[in-house]
SERO-4910 file (N, C-alpha, C, O; in steps of 0.05 Angstrom, whole numbers):
BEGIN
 pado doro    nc1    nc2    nc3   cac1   cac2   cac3    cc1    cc2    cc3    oc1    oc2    oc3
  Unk    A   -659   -315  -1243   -684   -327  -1235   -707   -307  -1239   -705   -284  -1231
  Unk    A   -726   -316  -1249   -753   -292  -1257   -764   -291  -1233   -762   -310  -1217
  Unk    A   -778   -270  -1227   -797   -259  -1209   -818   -281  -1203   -833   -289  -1219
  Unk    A   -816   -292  -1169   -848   -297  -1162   -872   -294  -1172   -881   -271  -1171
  Unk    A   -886   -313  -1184   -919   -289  -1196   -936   -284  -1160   -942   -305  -1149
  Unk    A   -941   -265  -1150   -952   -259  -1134   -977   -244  -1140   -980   -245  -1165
  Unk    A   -997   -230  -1127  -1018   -213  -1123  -1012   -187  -1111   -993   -179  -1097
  Unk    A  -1039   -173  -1122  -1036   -141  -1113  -1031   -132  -1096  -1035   -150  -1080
  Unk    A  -1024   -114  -1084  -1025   -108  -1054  -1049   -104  -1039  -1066    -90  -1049
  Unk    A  -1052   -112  -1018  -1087   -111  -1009  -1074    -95   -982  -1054   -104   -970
  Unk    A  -1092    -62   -975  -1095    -58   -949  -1114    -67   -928  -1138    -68   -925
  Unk    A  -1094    -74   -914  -1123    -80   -887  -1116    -66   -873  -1093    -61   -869
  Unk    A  -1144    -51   -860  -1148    -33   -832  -1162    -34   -811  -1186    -32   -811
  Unk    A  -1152    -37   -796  -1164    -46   -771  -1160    -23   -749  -1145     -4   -754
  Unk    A  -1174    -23   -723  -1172     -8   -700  -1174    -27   -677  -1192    -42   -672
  Unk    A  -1152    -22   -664  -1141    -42   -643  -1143    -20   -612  -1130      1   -612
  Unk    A  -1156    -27   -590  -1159    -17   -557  -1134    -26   -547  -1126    -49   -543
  Unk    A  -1122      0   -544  -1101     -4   -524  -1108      1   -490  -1114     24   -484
  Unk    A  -1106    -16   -470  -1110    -16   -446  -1097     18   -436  -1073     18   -442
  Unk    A  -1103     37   -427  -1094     50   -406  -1074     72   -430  -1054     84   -423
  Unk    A  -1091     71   -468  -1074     90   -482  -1081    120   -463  -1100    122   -448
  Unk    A  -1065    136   -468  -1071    167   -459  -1086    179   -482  -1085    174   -506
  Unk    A  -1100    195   -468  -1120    202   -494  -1120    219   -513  -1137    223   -530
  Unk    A  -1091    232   -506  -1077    252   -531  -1068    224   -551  -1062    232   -574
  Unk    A  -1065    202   -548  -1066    183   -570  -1085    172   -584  -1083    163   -607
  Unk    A  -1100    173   -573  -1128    158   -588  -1129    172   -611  -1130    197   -614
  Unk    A  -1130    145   -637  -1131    156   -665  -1106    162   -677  -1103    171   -700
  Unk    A  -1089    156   -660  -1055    147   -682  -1052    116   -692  -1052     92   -685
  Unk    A  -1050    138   -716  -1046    116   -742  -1018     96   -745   -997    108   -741
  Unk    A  -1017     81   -749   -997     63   -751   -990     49   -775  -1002     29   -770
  Unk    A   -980     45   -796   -972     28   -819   -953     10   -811   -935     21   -798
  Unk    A   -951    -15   -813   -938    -43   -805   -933    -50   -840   -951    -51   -858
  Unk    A   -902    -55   -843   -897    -69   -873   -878    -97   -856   -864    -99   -836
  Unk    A   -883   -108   -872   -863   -145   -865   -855   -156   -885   -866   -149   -907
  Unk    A   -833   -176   -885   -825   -183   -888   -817   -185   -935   -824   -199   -954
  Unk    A   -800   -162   -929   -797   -155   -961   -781   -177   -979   -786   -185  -1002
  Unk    A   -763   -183   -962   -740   -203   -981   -734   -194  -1004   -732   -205  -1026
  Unk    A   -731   -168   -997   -712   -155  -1027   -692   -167  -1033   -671   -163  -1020
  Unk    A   -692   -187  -1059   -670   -188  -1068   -677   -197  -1099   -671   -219  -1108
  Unk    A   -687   -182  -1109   -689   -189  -1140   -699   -207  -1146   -695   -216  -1168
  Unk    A   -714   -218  -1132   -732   -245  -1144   -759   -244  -1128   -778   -240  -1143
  Unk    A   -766   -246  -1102   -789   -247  -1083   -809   -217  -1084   -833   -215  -1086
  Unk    A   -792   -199  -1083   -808   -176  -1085   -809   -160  -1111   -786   -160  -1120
  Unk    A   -825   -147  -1127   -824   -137  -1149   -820   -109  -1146   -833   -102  -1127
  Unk    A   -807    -89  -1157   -806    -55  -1153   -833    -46  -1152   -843    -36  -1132
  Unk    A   -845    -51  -1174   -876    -40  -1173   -889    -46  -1148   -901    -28  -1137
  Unk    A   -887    -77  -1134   -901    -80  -1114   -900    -60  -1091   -916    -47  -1077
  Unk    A   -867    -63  -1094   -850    -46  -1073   -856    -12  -1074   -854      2  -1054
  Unk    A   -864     -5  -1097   -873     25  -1099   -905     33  -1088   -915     52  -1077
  Unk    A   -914      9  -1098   -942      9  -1091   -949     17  -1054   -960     36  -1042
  Unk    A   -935     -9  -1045   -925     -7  -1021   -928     18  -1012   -947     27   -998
  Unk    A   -904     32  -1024   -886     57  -1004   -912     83  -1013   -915    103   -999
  Unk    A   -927     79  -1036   -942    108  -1039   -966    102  -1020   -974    121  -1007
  Unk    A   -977     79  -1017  -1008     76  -1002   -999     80   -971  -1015     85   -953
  Unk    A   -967     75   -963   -970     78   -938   -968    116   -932   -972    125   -910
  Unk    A   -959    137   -960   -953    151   -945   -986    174   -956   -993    197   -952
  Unk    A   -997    154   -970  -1022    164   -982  -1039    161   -948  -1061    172   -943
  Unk    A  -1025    148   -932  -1043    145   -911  -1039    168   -886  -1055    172   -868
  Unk    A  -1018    179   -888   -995    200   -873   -994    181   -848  -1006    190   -829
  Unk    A   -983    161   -845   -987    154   -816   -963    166   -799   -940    174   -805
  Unk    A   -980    164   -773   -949    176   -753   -929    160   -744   -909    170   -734
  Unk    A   -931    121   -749   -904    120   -739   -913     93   -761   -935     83   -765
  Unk    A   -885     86   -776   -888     60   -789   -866     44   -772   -847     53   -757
  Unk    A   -876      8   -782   -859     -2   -764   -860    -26   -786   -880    -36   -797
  Unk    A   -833    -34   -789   -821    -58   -813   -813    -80   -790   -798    -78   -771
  Unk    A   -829   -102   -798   -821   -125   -770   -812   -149   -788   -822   -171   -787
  Unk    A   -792   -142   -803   -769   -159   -806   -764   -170   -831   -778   -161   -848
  Unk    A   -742   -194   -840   -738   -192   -854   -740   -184   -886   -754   -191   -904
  Unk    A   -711   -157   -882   -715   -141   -901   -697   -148   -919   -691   -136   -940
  Unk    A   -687   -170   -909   -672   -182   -945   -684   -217   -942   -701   -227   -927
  Unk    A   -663   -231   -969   -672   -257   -955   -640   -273   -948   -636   -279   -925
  Unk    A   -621   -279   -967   -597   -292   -952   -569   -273   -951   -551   -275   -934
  Unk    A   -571   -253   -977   -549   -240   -975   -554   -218   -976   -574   -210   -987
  Unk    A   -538   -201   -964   -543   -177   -945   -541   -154   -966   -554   -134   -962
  Unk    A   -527   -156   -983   -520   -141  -1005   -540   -122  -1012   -533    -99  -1011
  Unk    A   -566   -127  -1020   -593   -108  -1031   -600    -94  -1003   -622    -85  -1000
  Unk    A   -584    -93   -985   -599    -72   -964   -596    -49   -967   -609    -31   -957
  Unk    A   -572    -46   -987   -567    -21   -995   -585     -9  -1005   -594      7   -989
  Unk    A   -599     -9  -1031   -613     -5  -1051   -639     -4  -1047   -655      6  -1063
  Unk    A   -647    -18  -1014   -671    -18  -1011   -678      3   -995   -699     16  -1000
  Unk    A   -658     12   -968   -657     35   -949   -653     53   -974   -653     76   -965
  Unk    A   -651     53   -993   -654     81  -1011   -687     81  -1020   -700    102  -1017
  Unk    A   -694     66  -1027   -723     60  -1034   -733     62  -1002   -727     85  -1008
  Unk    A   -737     61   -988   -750     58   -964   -743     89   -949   -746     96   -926
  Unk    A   -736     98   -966   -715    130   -949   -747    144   -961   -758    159   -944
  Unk    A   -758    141   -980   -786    150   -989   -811    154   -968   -825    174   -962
  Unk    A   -811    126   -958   -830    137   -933   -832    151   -918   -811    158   -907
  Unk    A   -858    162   -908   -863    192   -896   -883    176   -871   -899    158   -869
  Unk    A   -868    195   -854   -882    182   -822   -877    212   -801   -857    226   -801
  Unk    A   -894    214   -787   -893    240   -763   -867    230   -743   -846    243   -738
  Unk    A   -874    207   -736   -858    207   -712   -841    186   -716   -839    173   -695
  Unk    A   -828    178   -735   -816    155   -747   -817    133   -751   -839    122   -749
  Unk    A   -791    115   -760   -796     84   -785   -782     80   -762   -766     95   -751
  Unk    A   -791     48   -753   -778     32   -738   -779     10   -745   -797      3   -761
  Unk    A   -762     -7   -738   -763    -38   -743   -749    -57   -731   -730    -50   -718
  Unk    A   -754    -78   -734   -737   -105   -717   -727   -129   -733   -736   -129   -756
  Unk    A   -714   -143   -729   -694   -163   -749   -708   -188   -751   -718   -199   -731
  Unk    A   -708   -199   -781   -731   -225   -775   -703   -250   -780   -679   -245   -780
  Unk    A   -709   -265   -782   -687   -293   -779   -676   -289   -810   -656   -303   -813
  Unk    A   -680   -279   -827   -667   -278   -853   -648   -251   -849   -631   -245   -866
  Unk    A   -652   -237   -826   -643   -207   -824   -616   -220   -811   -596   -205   -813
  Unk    A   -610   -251   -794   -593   -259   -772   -585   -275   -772   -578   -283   -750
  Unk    A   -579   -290   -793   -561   -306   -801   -528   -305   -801   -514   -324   -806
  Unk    A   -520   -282   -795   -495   -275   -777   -493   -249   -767   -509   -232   -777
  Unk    A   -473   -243   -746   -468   -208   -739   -474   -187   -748   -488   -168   -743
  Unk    A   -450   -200   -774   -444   -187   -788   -473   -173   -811   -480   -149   -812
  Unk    A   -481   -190   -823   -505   -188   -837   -527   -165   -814   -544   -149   -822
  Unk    A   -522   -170   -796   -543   -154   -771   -535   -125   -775   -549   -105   -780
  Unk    A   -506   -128   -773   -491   -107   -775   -508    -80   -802   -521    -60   -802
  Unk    A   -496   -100   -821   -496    -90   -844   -523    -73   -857   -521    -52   -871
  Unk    A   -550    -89   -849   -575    -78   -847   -581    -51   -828   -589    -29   -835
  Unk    A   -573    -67   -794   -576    -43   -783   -568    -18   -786   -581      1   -777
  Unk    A   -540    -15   -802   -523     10   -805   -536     24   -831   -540     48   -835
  Unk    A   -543      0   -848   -559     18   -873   -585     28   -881   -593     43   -899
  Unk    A   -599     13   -855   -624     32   -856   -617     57   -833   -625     79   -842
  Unk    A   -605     58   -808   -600     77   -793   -593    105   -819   -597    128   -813
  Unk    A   -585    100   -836   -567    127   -862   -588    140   -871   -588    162   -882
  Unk    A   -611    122   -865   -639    138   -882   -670    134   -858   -693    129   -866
  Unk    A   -660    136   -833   -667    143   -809   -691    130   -799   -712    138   -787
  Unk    A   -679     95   -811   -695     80   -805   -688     57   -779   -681     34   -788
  Unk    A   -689     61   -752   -689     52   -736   -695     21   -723   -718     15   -715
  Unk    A   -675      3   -723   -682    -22   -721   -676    -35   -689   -655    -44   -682
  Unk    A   -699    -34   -676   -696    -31   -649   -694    -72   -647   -707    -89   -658
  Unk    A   -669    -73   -627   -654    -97   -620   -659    -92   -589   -651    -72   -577
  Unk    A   -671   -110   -580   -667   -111   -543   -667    -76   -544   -649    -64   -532
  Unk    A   -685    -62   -557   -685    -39   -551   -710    -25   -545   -730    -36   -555
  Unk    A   -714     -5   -532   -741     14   -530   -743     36   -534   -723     48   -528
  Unk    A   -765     51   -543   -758     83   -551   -795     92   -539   -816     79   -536
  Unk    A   -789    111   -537   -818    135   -534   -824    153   -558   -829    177   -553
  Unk    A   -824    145   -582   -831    158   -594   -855    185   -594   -856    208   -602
  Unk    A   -867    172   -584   -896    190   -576   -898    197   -548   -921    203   -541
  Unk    A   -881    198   -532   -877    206   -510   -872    189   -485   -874    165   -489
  Unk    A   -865    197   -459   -863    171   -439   -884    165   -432   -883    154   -410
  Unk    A   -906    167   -441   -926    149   -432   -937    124   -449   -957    110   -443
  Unk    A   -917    122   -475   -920     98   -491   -900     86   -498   -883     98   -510
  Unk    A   -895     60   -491   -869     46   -501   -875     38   -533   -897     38   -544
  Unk    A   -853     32   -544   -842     12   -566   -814      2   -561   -793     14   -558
  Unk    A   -823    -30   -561   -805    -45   -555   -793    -66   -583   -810    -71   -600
  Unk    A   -768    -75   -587   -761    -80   -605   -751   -104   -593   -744   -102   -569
  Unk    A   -749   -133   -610   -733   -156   -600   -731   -162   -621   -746   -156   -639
  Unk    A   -702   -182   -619   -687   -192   -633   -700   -222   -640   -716   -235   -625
  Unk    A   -691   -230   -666   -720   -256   -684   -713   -281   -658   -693   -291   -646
  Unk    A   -745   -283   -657   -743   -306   -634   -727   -333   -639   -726   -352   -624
  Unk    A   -715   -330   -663   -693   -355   -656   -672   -354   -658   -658   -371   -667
  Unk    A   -663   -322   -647   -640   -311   -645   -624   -322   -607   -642   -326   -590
  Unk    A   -609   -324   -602   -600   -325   -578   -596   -305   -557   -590   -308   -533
  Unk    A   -600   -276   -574   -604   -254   -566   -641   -246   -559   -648   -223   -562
  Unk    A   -654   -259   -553   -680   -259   -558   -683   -279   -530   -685   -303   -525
  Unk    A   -682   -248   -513   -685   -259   -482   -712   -231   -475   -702   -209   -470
  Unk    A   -729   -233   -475   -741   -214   -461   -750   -209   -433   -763   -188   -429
  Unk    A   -745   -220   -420   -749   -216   -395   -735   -190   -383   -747   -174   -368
  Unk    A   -710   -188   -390   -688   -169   -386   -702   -140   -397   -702   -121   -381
  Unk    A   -711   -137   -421   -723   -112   -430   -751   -101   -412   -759    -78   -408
  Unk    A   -759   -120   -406   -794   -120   -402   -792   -105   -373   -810    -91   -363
  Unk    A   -759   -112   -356   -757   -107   -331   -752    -78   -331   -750    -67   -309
  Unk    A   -748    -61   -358   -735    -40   -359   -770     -8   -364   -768     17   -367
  Unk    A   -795    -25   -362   -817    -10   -367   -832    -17   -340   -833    -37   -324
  Unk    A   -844      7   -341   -861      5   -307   -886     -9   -322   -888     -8   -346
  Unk    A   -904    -22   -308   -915    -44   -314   -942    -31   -324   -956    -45   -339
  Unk    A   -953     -4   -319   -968     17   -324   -967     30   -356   -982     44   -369
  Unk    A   -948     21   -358   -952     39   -384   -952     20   -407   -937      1   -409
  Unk    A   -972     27   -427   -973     21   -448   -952      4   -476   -932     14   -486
  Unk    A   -958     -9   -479   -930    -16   -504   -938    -28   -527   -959    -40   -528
  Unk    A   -919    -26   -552   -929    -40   -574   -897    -54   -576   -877    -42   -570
  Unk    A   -898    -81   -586   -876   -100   -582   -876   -106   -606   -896   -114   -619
  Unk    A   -849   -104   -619   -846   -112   -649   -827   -136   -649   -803   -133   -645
  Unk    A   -842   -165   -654   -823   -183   -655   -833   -200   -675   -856   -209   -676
  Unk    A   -811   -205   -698   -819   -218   -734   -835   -252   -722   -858   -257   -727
  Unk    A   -823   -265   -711   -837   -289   -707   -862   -288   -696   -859   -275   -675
  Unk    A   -880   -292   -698   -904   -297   -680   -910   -332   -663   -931   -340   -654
  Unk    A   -893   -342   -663   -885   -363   -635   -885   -348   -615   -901   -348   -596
  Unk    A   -857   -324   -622   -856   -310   -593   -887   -300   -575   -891   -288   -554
  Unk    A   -899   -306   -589   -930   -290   -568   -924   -305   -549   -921   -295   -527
  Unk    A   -920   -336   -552   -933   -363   -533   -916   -349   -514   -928   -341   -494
  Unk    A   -886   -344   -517   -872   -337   -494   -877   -313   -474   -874   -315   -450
  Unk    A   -887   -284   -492   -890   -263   -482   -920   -265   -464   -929   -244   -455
  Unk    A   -928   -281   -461   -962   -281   -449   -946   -274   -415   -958   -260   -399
  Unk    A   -929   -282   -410   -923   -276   -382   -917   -248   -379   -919   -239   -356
  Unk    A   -909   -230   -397   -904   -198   -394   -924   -182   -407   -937   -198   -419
  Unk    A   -930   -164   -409   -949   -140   -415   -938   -135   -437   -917   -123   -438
  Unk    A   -958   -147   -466   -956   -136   -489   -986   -131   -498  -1003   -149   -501
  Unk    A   -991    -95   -502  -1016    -92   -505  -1014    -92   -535  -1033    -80   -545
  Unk    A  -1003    -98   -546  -1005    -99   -580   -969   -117   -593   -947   -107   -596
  Unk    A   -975   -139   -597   -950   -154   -613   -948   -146   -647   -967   -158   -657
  Unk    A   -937   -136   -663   -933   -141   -688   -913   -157   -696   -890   -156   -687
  Unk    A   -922   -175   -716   -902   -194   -716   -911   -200   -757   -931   -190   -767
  Unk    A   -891   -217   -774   -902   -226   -799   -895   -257   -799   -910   -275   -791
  Unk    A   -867   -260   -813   -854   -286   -817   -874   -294   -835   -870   -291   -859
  Unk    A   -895   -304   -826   -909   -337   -847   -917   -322   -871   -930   -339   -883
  Unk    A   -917   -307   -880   -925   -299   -908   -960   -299   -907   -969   -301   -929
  Unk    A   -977   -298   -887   -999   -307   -888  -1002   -343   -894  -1022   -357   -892
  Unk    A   -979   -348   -899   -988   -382   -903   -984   -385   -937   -979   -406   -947
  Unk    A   -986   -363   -951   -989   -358   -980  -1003   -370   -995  -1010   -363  -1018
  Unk    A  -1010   -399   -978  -1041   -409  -1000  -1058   -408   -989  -1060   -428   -975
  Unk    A  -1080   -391   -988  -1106   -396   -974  -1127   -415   -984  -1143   -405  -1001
  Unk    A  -1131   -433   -979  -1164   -445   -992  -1189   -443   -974  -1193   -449   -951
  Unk    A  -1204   -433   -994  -1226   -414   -980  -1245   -431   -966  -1253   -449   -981
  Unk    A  -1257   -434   -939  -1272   -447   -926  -1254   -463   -909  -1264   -472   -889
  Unk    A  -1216   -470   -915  -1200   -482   -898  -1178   -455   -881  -1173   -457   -857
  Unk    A  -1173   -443   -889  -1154   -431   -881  -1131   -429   -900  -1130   -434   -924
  Unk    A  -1115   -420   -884  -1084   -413   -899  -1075   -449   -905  -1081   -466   -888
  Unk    A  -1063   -455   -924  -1055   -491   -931  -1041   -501   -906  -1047   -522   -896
  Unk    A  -1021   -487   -898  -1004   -498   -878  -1020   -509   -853  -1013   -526   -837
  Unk    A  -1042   -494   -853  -1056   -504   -822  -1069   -539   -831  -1067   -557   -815
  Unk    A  -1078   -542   -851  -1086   -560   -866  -1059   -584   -860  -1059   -604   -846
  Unk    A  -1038   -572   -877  -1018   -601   -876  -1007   -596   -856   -988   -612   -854
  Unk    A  -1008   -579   -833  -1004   -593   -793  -1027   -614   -793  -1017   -636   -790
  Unk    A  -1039   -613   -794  -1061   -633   -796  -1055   -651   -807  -1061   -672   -795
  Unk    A  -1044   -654   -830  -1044   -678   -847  -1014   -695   -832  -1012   -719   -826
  Unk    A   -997   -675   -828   -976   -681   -811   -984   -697   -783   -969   -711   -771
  Unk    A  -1004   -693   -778  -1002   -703   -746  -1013   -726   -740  -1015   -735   -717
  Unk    A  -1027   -743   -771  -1040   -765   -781  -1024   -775   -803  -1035   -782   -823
  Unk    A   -994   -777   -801   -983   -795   -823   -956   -794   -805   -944   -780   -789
  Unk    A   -957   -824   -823   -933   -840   -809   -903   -817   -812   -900   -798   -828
  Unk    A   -888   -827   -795   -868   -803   -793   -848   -814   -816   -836   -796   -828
  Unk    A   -843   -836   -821   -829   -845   -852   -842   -845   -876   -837   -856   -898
  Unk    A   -868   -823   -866   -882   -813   -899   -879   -790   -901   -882   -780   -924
  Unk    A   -873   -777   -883   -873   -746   -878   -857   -730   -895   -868   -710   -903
  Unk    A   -825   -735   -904   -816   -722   -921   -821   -724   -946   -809   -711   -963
  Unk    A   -840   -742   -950   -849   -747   -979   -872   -731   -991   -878   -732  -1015
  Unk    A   -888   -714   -970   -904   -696   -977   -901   -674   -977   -896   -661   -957
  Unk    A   -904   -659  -1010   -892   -628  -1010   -902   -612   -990   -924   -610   -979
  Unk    A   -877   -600   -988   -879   -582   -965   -889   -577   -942   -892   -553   -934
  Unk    A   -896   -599   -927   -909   -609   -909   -871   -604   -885   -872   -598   -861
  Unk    A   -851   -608   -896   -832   -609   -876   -828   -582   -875   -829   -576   -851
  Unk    A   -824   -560   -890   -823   -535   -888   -840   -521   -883   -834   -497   -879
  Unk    A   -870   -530   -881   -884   -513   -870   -884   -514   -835   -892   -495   -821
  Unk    A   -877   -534   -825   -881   -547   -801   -849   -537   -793   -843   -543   -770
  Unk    A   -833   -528   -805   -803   -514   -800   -818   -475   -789   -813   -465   -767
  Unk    A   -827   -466   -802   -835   -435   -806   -848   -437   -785   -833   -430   -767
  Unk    A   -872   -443   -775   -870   -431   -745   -889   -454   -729   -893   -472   -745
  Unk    A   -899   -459   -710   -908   -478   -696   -936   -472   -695   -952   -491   -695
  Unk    A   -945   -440   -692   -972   -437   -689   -981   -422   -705   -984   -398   -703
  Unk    A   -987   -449   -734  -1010   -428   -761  -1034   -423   -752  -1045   -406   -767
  Unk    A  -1046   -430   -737  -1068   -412   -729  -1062   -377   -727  -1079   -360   -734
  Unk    A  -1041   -373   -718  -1036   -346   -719  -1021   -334   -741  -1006   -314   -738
  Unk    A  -1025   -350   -767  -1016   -335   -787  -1019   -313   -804  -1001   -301   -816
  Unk    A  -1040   -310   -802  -1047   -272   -806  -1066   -250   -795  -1088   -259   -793
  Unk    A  -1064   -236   -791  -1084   -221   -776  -1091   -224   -751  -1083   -244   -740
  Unk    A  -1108   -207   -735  -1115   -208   -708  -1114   -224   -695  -1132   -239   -704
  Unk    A  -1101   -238   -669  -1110   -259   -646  -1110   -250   -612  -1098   -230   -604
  Unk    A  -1120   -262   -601  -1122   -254   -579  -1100   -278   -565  -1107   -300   -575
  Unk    A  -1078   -282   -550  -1062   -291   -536  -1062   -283   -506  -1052   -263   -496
  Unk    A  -1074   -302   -495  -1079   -294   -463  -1094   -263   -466  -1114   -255   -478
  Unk    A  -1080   -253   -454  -1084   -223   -446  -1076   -206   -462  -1088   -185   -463
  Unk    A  -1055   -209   -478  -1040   -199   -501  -1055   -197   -527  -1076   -210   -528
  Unk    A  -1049   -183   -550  -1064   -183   -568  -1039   -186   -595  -1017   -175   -590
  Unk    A  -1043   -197   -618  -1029   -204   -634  -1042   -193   -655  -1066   -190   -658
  Unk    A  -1014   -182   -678  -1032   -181   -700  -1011   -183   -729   -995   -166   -734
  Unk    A  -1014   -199   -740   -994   -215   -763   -992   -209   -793  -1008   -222   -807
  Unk    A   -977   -193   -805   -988   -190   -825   -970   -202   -850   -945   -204   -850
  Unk    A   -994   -212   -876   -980   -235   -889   -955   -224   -902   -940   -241   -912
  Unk    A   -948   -190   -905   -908   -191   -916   -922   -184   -947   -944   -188   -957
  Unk    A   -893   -168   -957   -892   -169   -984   -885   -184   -997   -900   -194  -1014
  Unk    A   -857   -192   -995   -846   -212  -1009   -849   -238  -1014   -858   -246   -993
  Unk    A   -847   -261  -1031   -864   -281  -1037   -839   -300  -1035   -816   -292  -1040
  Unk    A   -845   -322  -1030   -831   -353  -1039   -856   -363  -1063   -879   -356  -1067
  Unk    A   -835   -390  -1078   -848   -407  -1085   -861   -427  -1070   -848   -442  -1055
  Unk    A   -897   -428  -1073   -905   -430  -1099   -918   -405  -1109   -934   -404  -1128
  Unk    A   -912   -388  -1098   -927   -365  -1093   -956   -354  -1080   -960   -356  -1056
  Unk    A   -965   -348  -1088   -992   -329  -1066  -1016   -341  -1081  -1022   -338  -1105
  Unk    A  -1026   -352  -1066  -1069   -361  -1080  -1081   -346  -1050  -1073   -346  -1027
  Unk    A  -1103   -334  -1064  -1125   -319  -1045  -1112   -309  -1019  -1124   -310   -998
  Unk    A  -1082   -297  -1022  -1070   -290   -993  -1051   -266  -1013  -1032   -270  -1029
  Unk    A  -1063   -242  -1004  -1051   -218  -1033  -1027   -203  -1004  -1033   -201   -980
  Unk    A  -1005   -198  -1015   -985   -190  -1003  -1004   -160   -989  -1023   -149   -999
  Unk    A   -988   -151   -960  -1001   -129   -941   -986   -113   -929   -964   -117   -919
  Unk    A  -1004    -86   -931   -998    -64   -920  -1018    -58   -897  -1043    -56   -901
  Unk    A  -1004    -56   -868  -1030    -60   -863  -1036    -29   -838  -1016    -28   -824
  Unk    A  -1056     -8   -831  -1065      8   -823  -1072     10   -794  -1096     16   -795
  Unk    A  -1067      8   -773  -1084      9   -750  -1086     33   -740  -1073     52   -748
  Unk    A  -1099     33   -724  -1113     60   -708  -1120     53   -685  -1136     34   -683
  Unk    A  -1109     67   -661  -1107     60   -639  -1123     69   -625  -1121     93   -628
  Unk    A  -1140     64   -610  -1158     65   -585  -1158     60   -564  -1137     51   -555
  Unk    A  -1180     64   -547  -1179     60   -516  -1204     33   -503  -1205     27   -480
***
């Protein structure tokens, strides 16, 4: 099968206020990559190189991959934790499992053990201090995993301190608004991959069209059933949102499906943290 035709890589940079950061943090850099679907068709090498030099052209101190890093078979994780062993970060590569990453154990298995070889960290119901104990990073498992209970983790951080929450779906916000997440990264929707300019990403469009047609017309309009499968809230399909008290921020992923990418260019994306 030939290559997706997709678009260039576009960086976005943004600077995001963290409530109550310590101020030996202010001004750590962050690189966020999503959702690659390495497997010889969705993502291109070049893309993938492009990728890996602008994030380390950026020196950031901690990168964080929020999820799926293949798409059904587990096989290219190999080949990719070798390509991904390239990135350069101060305080390390972390990441979390998106629903293509969890489609069995085993497959969980297989990812997690092969990026761990090239000391890339895929935090499950896990937390680490990378930057010290006065900042969490929290890792959960893809919100439509069964393992994708957070309450249990959230009870494990004093309520004072700071956190950045890496979870691939962005549904999960709706849930986390009851716990303290001062920064969510999340990808899944690809940005929506078709943007039309003055509407939004397409998918927000055919929820719409969806919610005004008869329900025995519904499978008859492309992709109108699969888009309304990928996540419930396209409004939050790429970039910045505010969720309650929480703050979200979504980025559209490298890797492409058909029909591929209009005015929505695959992302790398930069933040910088503040107070």
């Amino acid at each position: 099968m030939p290559l997706i035709i997709t678009e260039p890589l576009k960086i976005e940079k943004i600077n995001i206020a963290i409530p109550d950061l310590p101020p030996s943090l202010i001004g750590t850099k962050i690189v966020q990559l999503s959702d690659l679907h390495y497997d010889g068709v969705r993502l291109a090498e070049k893309l993938l190189a492009d990728a890996i030099a602008a994030s380390n052209t950026e020196e950031p101190d901690l990168i964080f991959i929020t999820g799926d890093f293949v798409t059904d078979d587990p096989t290219p994780i190999t080949q990719l934790a070798l390509r991904l062993k390239e990135l350069k970060s101060k305080f390390g590569i972390y990441g979390c499992l998106g629903n293509h990453d969890s489609i069995s154990k085993d497959t969980e298995k297989q990812i997690i053990e092969a990026l761990g070889k090239v000391d890339i960290k895929v935090l499950f119901n896990d937390i680490v201090y990378p930057l010290g104990e006065e900042f969490a990073i929290v890792g959960l498992p893809d919100f439509w995993s069964k393992e994708f209970q957070p309450r249990e983790i959230f009870t494990k951080i004093q309520d004072y301190i700071p956190r950045i929450v890496l979870s691939h779906n962005p549904d999960s916000a709706k849930v986390l608004q009851k716990y303290r997440v001062d920064l969510q990264l999340s990808g899944h929707t690809h940005g929506g991959q078709v943007v039309i300019p003055g509407y939004g990403a397409a998918p927000i469009l055919l929820q719409k069209i969806r919610k005004s047609t008869p329900k025995f017309l519904r499978n008859y309009i492309p992709y109108l059933k699969e888009c309304s499968s990928v996540v419930r809230y396209w409004q939050w399909s790429e970039g910045w949102h505010q969720v309650g008290k929480n703050q979200l921020y979504v980025n559209r992923g490298l890797g492409t499906y058909a029909p591929g990418r209009f005015c929505c260019p695959p992302e790398l994306t930069v933040i910088t943290l503040d107070c």
